[in-house]
C-alpha positions as CSV (number, residue, x, y, z in Angstrom):
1,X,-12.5,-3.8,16.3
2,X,-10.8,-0.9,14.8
3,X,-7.4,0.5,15.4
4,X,-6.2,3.5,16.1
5,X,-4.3,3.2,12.5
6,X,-7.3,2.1,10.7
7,X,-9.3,5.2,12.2
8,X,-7.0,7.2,11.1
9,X,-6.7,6.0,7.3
10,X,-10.6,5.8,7.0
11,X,-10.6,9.4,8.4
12,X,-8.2,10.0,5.8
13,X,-10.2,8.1,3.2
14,X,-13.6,10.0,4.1
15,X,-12.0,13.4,3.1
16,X,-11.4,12.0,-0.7
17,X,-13.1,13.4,-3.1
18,X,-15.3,11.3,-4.6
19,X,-15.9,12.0,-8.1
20,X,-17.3,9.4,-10.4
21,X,-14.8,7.2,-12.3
22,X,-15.2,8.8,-16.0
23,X,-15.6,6.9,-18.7
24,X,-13.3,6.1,-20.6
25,X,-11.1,5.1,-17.3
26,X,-13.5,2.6,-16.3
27,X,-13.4,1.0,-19.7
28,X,-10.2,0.1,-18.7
29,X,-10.5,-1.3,-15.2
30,X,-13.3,-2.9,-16.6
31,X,-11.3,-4.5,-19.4
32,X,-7.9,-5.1,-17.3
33,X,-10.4,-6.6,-14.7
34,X,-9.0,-3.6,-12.1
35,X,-12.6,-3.6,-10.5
36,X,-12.6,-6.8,-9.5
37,X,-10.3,-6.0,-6.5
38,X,-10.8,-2.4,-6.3
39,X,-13.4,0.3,-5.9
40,X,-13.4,4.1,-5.9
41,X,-13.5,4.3,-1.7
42,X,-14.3,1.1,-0.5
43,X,-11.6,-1.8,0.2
44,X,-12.0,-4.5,-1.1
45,X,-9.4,-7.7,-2.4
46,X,-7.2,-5.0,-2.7
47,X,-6.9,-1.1,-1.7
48,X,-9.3,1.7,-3.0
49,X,-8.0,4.2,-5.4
50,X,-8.7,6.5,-3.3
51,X,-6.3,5.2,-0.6
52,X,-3.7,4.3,-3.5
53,X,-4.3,8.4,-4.0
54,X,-2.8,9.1,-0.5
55,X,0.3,7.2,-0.8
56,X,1.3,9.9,-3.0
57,X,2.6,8.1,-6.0
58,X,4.0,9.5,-9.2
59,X,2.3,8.0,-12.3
60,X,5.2,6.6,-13.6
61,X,5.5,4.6,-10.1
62,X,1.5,3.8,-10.5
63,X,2.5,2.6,-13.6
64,X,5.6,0.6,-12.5
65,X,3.7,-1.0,-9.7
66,X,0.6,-1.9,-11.9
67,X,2.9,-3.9,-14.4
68,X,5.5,-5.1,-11.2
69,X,3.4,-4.9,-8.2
70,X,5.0,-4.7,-4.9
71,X,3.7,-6.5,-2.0
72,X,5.9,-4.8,0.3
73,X,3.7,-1.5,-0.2
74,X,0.6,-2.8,0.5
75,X,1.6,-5.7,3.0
76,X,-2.2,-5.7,4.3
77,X,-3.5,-6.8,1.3
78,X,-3.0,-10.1,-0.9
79,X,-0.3,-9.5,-3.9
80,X,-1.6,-8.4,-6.9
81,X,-1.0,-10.4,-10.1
82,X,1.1,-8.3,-12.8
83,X,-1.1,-6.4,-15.3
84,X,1.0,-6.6,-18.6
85,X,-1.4,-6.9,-21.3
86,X,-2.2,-3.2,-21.2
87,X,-1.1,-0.5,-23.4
88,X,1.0,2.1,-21.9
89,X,-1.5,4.8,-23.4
90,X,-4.1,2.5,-21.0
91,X,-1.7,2.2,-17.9
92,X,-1.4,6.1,-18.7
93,X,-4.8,7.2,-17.9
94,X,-5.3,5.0,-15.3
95,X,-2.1,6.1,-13.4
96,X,-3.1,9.5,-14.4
97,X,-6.5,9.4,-13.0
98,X,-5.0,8.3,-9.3
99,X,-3.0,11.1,-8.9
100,X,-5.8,13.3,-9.4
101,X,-7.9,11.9,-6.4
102,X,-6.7,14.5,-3.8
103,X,-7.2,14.9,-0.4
104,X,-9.7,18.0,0.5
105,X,-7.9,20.8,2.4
């Protein structure tokens, strides 16, 4: 059964624009095994990008919270291991590539 909350956020989630993941981004999900517990709009072990996207974030607090992740922000969800072994030129793109999923007006 669905709550009132969860309508709401996959009403939210449905006006996302979902573009394809380019390239050279999901090289690195793939590589920093991102995709394992994430997808473009669907949850899954962990949020979607596209509902990280409406939190708002900065990318340097994307960044932050892909090296030191937060359970506290996503308290739905099972904690996320640290991702340390990328680059920040990697984490860069990534975090970059979230904040340009907006919602549709």
């Amino acid at each position: 059964m669905e709550t009132n909350s969860s309508a709401s956020e996959n009403s939210q989630l449905n006006k996302i624009e979902r573009p394809n993941i380019p390239v050279e981004v999901k090289d690195i999900l793939a590589k920093s095994t991102c995709l394992g517990c994430h997808k473009m709009n669907t949850k899954l072990i962990g949020p979607s990008y596209s509902e990280i996207a409406l939190k708002g974030y900065s990318e340097e607090t994307i960044i932050d919270l892909i090296k030191n992740p937060n359970p506290k922000n996503w308290p739905e969800y099972p904690p996320m291991a640290p991702i340390t072994w990328l680059a920040e030129e990697e984490l860069a793109t990534i975090a970059s590539w979230i904040s340009t999923l907006k919602t549709i007006e």
